[in-house]
Structures are given as structure tokens and as C-alpha cells.
PASEBA-1860 file (N, C-alpha, C; in nm, 3 decimals):
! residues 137
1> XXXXXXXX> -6.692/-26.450/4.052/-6.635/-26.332/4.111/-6.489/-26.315/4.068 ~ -6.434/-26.447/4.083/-6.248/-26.425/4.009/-6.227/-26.390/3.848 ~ -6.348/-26.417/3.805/-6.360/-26.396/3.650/-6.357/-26.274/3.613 ~ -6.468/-26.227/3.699/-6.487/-26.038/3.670/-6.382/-25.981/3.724 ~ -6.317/-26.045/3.818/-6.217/-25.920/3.881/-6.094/-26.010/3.785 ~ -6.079/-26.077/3.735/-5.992/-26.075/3.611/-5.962/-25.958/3.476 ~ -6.120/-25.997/3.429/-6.166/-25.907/3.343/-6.141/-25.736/3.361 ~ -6.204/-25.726/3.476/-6.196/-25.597/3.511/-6.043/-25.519/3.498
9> XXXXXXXX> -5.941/-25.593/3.552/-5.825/-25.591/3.620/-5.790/-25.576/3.433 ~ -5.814/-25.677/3.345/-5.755/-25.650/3.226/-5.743/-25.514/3.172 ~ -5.902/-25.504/3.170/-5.993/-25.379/3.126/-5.911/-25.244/3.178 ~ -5.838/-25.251/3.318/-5.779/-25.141/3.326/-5.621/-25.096/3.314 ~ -5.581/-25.233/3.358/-5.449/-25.243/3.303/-5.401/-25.249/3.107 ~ -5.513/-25.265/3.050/-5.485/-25.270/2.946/-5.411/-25.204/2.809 ~ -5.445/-25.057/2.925/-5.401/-24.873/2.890/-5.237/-24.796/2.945 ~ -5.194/-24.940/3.052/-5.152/-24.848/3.135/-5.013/-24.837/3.104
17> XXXXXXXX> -4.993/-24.941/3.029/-4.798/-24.900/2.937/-4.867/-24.771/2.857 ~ -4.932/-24.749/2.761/-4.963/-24.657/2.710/-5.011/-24.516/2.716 ~ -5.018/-24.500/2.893/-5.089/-24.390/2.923/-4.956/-24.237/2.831 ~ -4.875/-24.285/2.834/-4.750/-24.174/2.760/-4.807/-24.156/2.688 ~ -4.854/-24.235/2.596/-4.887/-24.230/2.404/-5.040/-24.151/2.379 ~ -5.100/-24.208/2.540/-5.228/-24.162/2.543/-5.242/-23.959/2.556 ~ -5.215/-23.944/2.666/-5.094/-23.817/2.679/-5.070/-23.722/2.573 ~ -4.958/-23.767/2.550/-4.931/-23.715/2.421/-5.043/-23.666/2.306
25> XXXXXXXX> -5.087/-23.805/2.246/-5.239/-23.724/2.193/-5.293/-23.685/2.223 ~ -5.360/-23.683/2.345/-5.458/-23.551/2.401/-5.393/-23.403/2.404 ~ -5.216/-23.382/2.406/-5.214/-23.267/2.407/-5.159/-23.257/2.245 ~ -5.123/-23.336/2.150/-5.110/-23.291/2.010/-5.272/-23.295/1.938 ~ -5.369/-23.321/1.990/-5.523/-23.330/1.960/-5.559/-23.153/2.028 ~ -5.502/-23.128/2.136/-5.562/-22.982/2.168/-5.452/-22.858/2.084 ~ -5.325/-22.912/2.044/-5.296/-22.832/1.985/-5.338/-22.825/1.819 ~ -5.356/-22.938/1.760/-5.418/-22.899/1.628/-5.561/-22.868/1.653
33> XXXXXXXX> -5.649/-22.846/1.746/-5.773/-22.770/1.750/-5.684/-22.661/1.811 ~ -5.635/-22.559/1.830/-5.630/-22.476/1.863/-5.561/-22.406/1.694 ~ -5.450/-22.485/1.668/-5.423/-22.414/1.543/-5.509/-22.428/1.429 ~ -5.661/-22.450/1.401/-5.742/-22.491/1.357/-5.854/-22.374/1.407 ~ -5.866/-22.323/1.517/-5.980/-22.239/1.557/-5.907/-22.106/1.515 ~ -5.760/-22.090/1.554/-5.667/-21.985/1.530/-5.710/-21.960/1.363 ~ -5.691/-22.025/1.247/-5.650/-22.052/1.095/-5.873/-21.974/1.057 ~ -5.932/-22.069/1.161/-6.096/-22.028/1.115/-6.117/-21.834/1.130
41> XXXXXXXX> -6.062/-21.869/1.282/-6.060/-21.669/1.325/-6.036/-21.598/1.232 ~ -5.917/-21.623/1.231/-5.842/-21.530/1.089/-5.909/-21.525/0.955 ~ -5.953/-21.612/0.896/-6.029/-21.614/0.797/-6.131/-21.525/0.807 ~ -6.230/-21.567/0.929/-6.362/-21.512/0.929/-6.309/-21.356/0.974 ~ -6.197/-21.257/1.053/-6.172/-21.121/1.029/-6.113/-21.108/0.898 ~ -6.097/-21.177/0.811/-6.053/-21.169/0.663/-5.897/-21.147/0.680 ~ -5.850/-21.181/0.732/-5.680/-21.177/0.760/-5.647/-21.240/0.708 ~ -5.483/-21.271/0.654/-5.394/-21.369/0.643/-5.346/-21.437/0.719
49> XXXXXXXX> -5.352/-21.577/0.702/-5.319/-21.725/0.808/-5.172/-21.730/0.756 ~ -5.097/-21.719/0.874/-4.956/-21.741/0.838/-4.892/-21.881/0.825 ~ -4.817/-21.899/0.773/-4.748/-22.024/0.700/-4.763/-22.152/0.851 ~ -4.709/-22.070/0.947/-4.686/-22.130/1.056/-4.773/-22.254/1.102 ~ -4.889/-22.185/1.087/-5.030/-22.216/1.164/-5.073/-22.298/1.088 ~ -5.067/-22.264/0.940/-5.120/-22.375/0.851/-5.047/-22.500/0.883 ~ -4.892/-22.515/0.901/-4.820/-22.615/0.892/-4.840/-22.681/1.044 ~ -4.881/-22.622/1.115/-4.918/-22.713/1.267/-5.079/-22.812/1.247
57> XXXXXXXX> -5.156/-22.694/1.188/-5.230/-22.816/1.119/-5.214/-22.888/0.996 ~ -5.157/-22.916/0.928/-5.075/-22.993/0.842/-5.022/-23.105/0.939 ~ -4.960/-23.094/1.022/-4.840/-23.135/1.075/-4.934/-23.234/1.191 ~ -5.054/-23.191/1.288/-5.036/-23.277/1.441/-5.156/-23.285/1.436 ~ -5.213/-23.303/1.295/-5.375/-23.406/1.276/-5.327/-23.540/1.257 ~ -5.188/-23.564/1.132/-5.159/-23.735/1.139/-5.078/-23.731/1.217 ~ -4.998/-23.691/1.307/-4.950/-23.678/1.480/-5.042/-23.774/1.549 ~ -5.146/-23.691/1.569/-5.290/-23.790/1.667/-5.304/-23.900/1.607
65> XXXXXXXX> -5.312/-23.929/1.514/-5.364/-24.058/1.427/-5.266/-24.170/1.437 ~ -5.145/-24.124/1.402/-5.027/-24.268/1.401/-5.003/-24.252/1.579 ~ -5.052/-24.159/1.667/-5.032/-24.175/1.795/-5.110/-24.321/1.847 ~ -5.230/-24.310/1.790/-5.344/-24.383/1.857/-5.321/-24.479/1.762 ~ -5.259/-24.555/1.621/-5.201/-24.633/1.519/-5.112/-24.701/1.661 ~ -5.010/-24.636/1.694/-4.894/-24.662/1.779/-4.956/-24.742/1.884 ~ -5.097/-24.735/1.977/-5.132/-24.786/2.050/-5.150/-24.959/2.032 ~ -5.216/-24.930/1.886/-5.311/-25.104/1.848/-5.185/-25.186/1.762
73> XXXXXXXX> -5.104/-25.103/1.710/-5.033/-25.164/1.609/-4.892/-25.111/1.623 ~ -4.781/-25.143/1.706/-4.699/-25.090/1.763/-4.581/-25.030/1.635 ~ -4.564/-25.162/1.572/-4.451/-25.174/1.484/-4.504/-25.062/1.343 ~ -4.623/-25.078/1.299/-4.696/-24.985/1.240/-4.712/-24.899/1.279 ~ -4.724/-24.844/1.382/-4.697/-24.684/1.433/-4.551/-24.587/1.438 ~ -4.456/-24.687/1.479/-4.345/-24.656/1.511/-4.270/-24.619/1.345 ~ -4.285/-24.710/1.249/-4.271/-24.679/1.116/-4.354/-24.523/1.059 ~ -4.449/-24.534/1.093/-4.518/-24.436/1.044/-4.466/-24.311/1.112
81> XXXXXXXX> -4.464/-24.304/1.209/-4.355/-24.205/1.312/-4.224/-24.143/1.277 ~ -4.181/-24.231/1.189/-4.062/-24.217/1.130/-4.070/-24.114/0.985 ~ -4.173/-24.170/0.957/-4.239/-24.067/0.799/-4.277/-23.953/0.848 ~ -4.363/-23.991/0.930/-4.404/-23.829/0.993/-4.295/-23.725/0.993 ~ -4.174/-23.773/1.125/-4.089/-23.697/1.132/-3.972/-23.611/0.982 ~ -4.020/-23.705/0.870/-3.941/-23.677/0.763/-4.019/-23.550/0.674 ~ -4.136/-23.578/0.718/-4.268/-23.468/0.652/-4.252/-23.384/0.743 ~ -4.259/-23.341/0.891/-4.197/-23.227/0.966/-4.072/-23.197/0.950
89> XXXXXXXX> -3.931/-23.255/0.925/-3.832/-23.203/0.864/-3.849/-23.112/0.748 ~ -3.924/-23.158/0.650/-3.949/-23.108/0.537/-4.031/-22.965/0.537 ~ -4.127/-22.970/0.604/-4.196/-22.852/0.641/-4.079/-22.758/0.719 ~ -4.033/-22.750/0.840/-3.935/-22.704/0.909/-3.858/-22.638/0.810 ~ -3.782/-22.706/0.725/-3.719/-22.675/0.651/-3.768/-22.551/0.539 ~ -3.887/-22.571/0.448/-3.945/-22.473/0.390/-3.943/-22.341/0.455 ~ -4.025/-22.336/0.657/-4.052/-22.230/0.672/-3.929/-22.154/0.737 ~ -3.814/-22.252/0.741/-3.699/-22.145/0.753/-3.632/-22.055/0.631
97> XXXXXXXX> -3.646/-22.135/0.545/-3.614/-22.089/0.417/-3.695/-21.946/0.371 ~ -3.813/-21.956/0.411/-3.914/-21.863/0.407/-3.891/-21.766/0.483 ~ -3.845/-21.793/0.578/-3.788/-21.677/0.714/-3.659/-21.570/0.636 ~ -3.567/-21.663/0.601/-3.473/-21.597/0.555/-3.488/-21.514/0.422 ~ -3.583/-21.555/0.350/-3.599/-21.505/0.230/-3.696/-21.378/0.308 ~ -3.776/-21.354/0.379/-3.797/-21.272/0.450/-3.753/-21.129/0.525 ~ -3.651/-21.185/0.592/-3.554/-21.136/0.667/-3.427/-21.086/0.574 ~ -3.396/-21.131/0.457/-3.279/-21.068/0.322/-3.362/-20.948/0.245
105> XXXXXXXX> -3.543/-20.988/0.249/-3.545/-20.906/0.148/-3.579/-20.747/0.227 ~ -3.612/-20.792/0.378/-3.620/-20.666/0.486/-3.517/-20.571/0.496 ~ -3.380/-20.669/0.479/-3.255/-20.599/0.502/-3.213/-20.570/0.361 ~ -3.251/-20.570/0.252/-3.281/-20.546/0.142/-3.377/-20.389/0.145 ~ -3.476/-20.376/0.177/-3.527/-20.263/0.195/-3.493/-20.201/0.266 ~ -3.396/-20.181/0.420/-3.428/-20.156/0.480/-3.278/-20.046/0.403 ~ -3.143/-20.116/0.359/-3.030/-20.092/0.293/-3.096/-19.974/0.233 ~ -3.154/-19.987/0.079/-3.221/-19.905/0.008/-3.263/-19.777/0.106
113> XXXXXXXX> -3.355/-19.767/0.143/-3.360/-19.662/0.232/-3.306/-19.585/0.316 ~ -3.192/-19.673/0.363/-3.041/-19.575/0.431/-3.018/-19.509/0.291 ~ -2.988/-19.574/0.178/-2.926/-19.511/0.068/-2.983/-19.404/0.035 ~ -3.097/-19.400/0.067/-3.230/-19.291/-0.016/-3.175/-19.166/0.087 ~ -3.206/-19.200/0.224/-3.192/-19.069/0.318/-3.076/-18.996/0.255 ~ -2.968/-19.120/0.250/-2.849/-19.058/0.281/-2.814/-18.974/0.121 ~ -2.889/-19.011/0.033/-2.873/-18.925/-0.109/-2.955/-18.814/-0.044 ~ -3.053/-18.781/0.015/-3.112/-18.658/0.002/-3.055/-18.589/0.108
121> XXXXXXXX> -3.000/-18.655/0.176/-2.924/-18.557/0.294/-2.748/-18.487/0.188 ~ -2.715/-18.534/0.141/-2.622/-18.530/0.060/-2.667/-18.393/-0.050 ~ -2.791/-18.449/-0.121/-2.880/-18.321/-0.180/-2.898/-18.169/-0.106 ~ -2.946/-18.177/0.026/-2.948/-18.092/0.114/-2.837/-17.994/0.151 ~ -2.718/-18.117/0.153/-2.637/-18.017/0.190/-2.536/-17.961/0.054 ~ -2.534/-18.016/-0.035/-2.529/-17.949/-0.166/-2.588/-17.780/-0.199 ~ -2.743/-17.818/-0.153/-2.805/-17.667/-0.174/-2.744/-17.554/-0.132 ~ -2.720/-17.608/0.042/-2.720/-17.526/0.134/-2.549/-17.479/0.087
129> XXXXXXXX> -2.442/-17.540/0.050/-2.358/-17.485/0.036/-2.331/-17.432/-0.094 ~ -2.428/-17.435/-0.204/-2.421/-17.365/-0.375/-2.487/-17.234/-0.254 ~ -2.599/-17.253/-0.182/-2.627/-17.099/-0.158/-2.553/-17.010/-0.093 ~ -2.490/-17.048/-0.009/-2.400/-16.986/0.059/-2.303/-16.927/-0.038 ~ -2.255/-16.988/-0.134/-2.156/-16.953/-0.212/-2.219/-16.855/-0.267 ~ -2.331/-16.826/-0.341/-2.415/-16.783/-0.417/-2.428/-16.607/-0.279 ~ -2.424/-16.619/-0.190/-2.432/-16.534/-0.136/-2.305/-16.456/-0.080 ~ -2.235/-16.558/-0.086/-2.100/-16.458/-0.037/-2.057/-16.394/-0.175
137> X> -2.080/-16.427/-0.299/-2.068/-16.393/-0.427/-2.119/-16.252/-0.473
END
């Protein structure tokens, strides 16, 4: 009887520094299925999957993996954790870059098109005052 309730007692305490780590993967495991069902949707209405979405699944499939690494093999997780974070820097980094190149070439078009109005409003009132002249003439 002291054996099993040894055992037992192991069996449940065995999890319980780890319940954080445990945690954690269950909610970086529901977020790469969600950015994963999100990336399928889109496909199957024939849309474009934005950079974003791809990079979350990219990003918190080996998340879960060196999470549950982190559990059995501490020092090996914690290293690997460290790479991870250098491969999400790296990504981070791209899709801001991408943002801005975005956002320059918007304000890039958006410039151009003040310019455009403002030449044909300029045109406009050109006409309107050759005609006038043209009529007081």
C-alpha cells in the first residue's frame, strides 16, 4: 500500500514544476492550429495568405516542440529557446521591413495622386480663365 501511494504520489507530482511549460504549449499548440486552419481557409476561397499568418506558423510549431524538449531535457530546451528566439527576431524583423516598404510605397501613391488632382485642377482653372478672357475680348 506505501509503495503505490509512493508511486502514485510520483506519477502526479512529476508534472507539477512544469505545469507553466505545460500551459504554455497548449496555448502556443492552439495558436499554430488556428493560424494553420486560418492559412487552409484562405487557400480553399482562393485568397492570399498574408505574410503574417504564414510566419505564426513558421514560428509556434517548433515553439510546441522545444516547449515539450524543455520538459525532458531542460538544458536542451532552454538552448534551443534561445535559437528559436533568434529565428523570431529574424522573422519580426523581415515583416517590419515589409510593412514599411508597404506603407512608403502607399505614401508614394498616395503623393502622386495629390499631384495628379492638383495638375488638373490647375488645368481647369487655366480654361476657365483663357475663356473668360476670350469672352470679354
Amino acid at each position: 500500500m506505501g509503495a503505490m501511494h509512493a508511486i502514485l504520489t510520483f506519477l502526479v507530482l512529476a508534472f507539477v514544476p512544469f505545469f507553466t511549460l505545460i500551459f504554455a504549449f497548449f496555448i502556443v499548440t492552439l495558436t499554430y492550429v488556428a493560424a494553420m486552419v486560418t492559412k487552409i481557409k484562405l487557400r480553399i476561397d482562393d485568397k492570399d495568405c498574408p505574410n503574417i499568418i504564414i510566419s505564426f506558423s513558421l514560428l509556434f510549431a517548433p515553439l510546441a516542440s522545444i516547449l515539450l524538449v524543455t520538459i525532458i531535457f531542460p538544458y536542451l530546451g532552454w538552448s534551443l529557446l534561445v535559437i528559436w528566439c533568434g529565428f523570431f527576431a529574424k522573422l519580426a524583423l523581415v515583416e517590419m521591413v515589409h510593412k514599411v516598404a508597404r506603407y512608403a510605397s502607399s505614401i508614394k501613391l498616395l503623393r502622386r495622386e495629390a499631384n495628379r488632382d492638383d495638375q488638373v485642377n490647375d488645368d481647369q482653372s487655366s480654361v476657365v480663365t483663357n475663356n473668360s478672357v476670350d469672352s470679354i475680348v
